[in-house]
N, C-alpha and C positions, 0 to 999 in steps of 0.2 A: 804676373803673379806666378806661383809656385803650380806643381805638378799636382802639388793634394788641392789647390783652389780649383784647379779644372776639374778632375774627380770629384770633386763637393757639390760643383754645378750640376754636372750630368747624372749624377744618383739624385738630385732634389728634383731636377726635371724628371727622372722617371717614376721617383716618389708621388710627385703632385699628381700627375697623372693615374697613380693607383688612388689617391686621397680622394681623389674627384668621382672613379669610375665605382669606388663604395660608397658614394652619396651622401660623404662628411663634407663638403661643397656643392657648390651650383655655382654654373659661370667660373668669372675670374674671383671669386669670393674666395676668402680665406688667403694665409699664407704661409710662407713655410719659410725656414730659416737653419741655418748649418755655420759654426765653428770651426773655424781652421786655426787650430793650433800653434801651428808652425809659422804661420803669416800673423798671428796675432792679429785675426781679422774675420770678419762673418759674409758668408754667402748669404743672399736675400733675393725671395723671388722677385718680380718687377711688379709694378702697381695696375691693378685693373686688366691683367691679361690672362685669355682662357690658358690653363693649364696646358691643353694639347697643341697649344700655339706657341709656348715658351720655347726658345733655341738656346744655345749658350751663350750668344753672342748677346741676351738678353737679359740676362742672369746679371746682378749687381753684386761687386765685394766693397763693403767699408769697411773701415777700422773703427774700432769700439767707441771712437767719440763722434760716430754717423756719416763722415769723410768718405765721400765715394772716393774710389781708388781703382774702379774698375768697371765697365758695364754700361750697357748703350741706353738703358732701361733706366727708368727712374724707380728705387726702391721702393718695395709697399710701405703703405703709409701707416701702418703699426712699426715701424725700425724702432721707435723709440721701446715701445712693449720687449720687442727681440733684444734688444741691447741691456736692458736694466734687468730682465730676466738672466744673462750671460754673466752680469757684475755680481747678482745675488748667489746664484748658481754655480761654481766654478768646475763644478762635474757635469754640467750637462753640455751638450754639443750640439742639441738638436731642439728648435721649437716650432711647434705646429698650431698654428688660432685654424679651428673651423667654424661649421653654420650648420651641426649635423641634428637634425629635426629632434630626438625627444631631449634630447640635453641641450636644447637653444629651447625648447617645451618650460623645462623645470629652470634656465636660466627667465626667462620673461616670468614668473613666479617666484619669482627671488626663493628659490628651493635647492641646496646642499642634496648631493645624494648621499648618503648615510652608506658604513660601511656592510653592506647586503651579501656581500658573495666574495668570495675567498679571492680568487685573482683581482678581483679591483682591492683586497686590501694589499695584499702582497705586491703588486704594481706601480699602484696608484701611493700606498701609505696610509689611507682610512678615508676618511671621510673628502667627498669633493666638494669645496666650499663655493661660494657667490662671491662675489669681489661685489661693493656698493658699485652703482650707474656710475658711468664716466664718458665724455665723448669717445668716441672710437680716434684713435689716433693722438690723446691726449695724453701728455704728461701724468695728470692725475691717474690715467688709467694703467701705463705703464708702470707708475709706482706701485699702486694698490694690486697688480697681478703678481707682481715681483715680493712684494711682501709675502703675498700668500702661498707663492711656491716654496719659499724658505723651506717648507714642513714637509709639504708633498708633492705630486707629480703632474696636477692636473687641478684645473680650476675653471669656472663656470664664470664665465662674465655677464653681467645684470643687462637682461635686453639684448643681448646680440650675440656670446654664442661657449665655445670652448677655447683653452689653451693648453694643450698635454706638451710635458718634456722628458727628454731620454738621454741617455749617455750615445745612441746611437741617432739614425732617421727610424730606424726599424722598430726601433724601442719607442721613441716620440711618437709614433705612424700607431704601434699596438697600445699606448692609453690611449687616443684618444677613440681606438675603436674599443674599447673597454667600457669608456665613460660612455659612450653614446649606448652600448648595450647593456648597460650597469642604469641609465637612465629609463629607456625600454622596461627592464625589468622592472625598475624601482615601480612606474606609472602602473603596470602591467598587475600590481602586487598588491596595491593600496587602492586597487576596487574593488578587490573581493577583503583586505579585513590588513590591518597596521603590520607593514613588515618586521622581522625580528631581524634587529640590527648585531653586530659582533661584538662581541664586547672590546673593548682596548687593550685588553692582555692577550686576548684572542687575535689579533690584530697585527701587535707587536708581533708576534711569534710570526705571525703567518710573511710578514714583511721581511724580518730579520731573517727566516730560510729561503726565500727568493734570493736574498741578500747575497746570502753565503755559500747556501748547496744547492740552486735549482740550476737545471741549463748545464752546460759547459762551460763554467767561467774565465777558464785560462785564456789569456790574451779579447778579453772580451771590450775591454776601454783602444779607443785607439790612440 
């Protein structure tokens, strides 16, 4: 493989390792997954293995119709989620599924977190939906996640947990630490008295200038 497939490896290794050491997994739970453009192909962590244990040599690349092409590891067993999310998506480069406690809380409640706080609208795009139950690793579940990112950046799966995506890992890595404290707050919020949600014009705006004037944008896609 190419010189950006090695590069893709070793930032998702050191990525997963931050994913774990903030307490958006346990174990080898959860996974993470990276676009290489130029190989017209996906880096994917390996299935069932602790984060601090993953090496390169462990690290899986297939091409978008699942075809290992590289990697001693057998790919996590959401590829199919990673792949249909990449066909839906053609801006995003990075997907991250976690297990992070209060946003897996309001996913087993089949509960959307409402758009509540300015950065998850601006990040995320408003509201963070529930995808209906699906097996993990399922077809149906991959479709129905893929569906629901079309719109925004970040989606709750029914019973088991999160999916945030980014144009970058850094960007995918900061929803899903968004959603999980966008969840915190929400639960945080709704015992003392009904949160006051943003409205969708409110929303729009706040999305569309992350959009266009927050950050340093030049050269920020790679």
């Amino acid at each position: 493989m190419s010189l950006a497939a090695d590069k893709a490896k070793e930032r998702l290794i050191k990525l997963g390792i931050k994913v774990a050491e903030s307490g958006l997994v346990v174990g080898a739970w959860g996974n993470l997954s990276y676009r290489v453009l130029k190989d017209d192909a996906v880096v994917i962590t390996p299935s069932g293995m602790d984060y601090h244990r993953i090496t390169v040599r462990d690290m899986v690349v297939v091409d978008m119709d699942g075809q290992v092409r590289e990697g001693e590891g057998r790919p996590s067993t959401e590829l199919a989620l990673h792949l249909a999310v990449y066909r839906a998506r053609p801006d995003v480069l990075c997907v991250i599924h976690t297990h992070s406690p209060y946003a897996s809380a309001l996913a087993v409640l089949r509960k959307p977190i409402p758009p509540i706080l300015e950065d998850v609208a601006a990040v995320i795009g408003g509201e963070v939906p529930v995808t209906e139950y699906a097996a993990p690793g399922s077809r149906h579940l991959a479709v129905s996640v893929a569906r629901v990112l079309e719109k925004v950046n970040a989606v709750l799966l029914a019973n088991h947990g999160v999916v945030g995506v980014g144009q970058t890992p850094e960007e995918a890595f900061q929803v899903c630490q968004l959603v999980e404290r966008a969840a915190q707050v929400y639960i945080l919020a709704t015992a003392v008295a009904p949160p006051v949600v943003l409205s969708e014009e409110e929303v729009a705006r706040l999305r569309k200038a992350y959009q266009t004037t927050y950050g340093q944008k030049e050269g920020v896609k790679e």
